[in-house]
C-alpha positions, 0 to 999 in steps of 0.5 A: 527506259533511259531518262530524256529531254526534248530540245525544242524551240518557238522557231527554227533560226533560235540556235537549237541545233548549236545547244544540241550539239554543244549539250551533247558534247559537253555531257560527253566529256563529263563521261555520260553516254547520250543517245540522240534523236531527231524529231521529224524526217531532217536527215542533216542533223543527226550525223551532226548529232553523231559527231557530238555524241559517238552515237547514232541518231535516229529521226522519230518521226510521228506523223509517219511512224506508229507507236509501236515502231516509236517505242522500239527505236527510242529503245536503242537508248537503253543502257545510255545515262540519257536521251537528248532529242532535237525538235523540229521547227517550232515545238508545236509546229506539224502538219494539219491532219494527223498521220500515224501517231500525230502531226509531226510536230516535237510535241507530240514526241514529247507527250508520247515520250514523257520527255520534259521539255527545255527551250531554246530561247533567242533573247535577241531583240527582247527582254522580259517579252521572252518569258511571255513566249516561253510561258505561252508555250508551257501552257498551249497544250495539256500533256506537255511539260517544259522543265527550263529554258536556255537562253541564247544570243544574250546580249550583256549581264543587264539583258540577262538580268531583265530575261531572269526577272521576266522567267521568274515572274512566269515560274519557269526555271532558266537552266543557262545563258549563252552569249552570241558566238559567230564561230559555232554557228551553223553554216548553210549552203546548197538547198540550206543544208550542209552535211556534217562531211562538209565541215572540215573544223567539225570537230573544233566547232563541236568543241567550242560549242561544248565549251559554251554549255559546259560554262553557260548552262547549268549541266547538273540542273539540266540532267535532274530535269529528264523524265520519260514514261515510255516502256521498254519496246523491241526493235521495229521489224524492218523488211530490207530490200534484199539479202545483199544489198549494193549501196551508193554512198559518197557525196552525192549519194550520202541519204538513207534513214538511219533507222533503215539501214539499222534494220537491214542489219537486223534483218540479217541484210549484208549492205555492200556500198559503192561510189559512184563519184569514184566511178565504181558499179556495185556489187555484181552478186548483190541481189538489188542496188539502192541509190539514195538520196543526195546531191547529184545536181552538184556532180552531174559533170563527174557522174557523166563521165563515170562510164564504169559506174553507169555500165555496170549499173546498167549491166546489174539493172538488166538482170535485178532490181534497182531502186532510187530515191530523190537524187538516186531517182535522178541519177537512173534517168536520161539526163540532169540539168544543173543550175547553169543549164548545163544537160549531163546524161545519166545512167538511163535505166529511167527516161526521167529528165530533171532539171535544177536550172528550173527551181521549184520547192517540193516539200512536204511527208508523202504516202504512196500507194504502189502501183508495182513493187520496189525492192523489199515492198510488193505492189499494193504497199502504202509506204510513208515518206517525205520530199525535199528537193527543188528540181522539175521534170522536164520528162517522165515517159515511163509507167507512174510507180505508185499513187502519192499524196501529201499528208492533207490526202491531196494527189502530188503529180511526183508519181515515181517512175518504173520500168523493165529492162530487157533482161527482166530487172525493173528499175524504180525510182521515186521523188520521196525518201522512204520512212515507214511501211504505212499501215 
């Protein structure tokens, strides 16, 4: 297979993903073709990743993900002149019980790979100390192996001549050294997060990120260090949730795995999207309606008011499946209620009542067992997911979907939500984004 690098870091904040981008760009130029992958079930960066490289990202996942699905999707790399693959957190960060492969952390992708692994380092505040943390990391786990280190946010030449002393005491090859540029980082906003769509200098701040790679690190260097032990494998077989599949897709409505919607095509599934922002109803001969995650709560005034989106859905759902995740799942209840407190009513194929105004965390990978089936998946299916939103219930009287727990096998009260319409579609709807079958 492809050659391969995991990018990784001792934190999240060190600037990972701004090195991930400008690497991926600055290859670019130099006319390499790179494949990106994203460790864990982070669904921001890989359209970022997208945007650097022209290529799809895909999330690895270890904790939800067997070997076999892991091999299959690191396969679309084959044919590319290397693999870039972002960590998540901290390299050895995950968590306590182990799910299909490992515990999510990048290590464990890294190990599973054969991928080197290079190190995001943030110099800021610390000189030789920084070798310390790198060689603490090099030597924490057997299996793991870290080819070099980039050094980010360095202050001046003498704060990099001390970091280059400490690396060379500890054996460990400094592959770059990037000063601090406020004018690549990245922004945050709602929930933290801010989607690639969002940024109207993308493409300027992709640029400029390049530009730092191309002069601070040491590029040739870099691509000598991939490695990978992984065989060919053929792609995951992947169940779509029907033949013709309507799928929202805006702002509001902008999550699904990538590798999902790659296997639907596979699959053979034709995926019609729709926009609900723009007040469209999906397709009337689709077979089932998927609405994904996203942002309702910023567009519940707009989403109220799309009378055609909400009758047609709910002239589809009388008849056929609909099935939502996260945000797609608030947008078939009752009512959202915004920050402000503000109630918008929703399309109604749920009782559900959620509200932003009454923030909480939920966080955290998700296996469910279901109670009744969901579109491409029968009752009695272990499906393995993640959760990430703030919002509370303030109602759910309908039929729990299906028994969830986290990943330590603790029950979760987000059970998902089903219902019957009186023409004999079911709705369905849960608080977790679909990963993988769990076997």
């Amino acid at each position: 297979m492809t050659p391969g690098l995991l990018i990784a870091a001792p934190a999240s904040g060190t600037g990972k993903t701004t090195v991930m981008l400008g690497l991926l760009a600055a290859l670019r130029t130099r006319g390499l073709v790179v494949q990106p992958f994203k460790n864990g079930p982070d669904y921001i960066d890989p359209a970022f990743h997208g945007a650097a490289s022209g290529r799809a990202s895909l999330n690895l996942d270890t904790w939800a993900m067997g070997p076999a699905m892991l091999a299959g999707l690191a396969g679309v790399a084959e044919g590319c002149d290397l693999v870039l693959a972002e960590g998540s957190m901290g390299l050895f960060d995950g968590v306590a019980v182990k799910g299909a492969t490992g515990n999510g952390a990048a290590a464990d992708l890294a190990v599973l790979m054969g991928w080197p692994v290079v190190l995001v380092i943030d110099a800021s505040g610390q000189a030789q100390t920084a070798a310390a943390v790198a060689q603490g990391l090099a030597r924490f786990r057997p299996g793991i192996t870290v080819a070099g280190v980039i050094l980010n946010r360095v202050a001046s030449p003498r704060h990099e001549a001390l970091i280059r002393a400490g690396m060379d005491e500890a054996g460990l090859q400094v592959l770059g050294a990037l000063p601090k540029r406020a004018s690549i980082a990245m922004p945050e906003r709602h929930l933290g997060l801010v989607q690639a769509e969002e940024l109207p200098a993308l493409a300027e701040m992709i640029a400029a990120a390049g530009a730092l790679m191309a002069e601070g690190v040491d590029l040739d260097a870099l691509i000598a260090c991939a490695a990978t032990r992984a065989a060919p494998a053929p792609a995951p077989r992947i169940t779509p949730p029907g033949q013709r599949i309507a799928l929202a897709r805006d702002a509001a409505f902008s999550f699904v795995y990538p590798h999902l919607l790659q296997g639907w095509h596979r699959a053979g599934a034709e995926i019609l999207p729709f926009s609900p922002l723009a007040d469209e109803a999906p397709a009337p001969n689709a077979d089932c309606c998927w609405l994904p995650g996203g942002y309702p709560e910023l567009h519940g005034g707009r989403l109220s008011n799309a009378d055609r989106f909400r009758a047609g859905l709910g002239a589809f759902a009388m008849s056929k499946p609909v099935h939502g995740e996260c945000g797609g799942y608030m947008a078939m209840g009752e009512a959202l209620v915004d920050k402000d407190g503000h109630r918008h009513r929703m399309a109604g194929l749920l009782g559900l009542v959620t509200s932003f105004a009454q923030r909480k965390m939920h966080l955290g990978y998700r296996l469910a067992r279901l109670g009744h089936g969901v579109p491409g998946h029968a009752a009695g299916s272990r499906l393995a997911g993640h959760e990430f939103h703030y919002s509370t219930i303030l109602d759910q009287p309908d039929a729990p979907l299906a028994e969830v727990t986290d990943a330590t096998g603790a029950l979760v009260p987000e059970t998902g939500s089903t219902r019957r319409q009186a023409g004999g579609g079911v709705s369905t709807g849960t608080f977790f984004h679909l990963i993988a079958e769990a076997s």
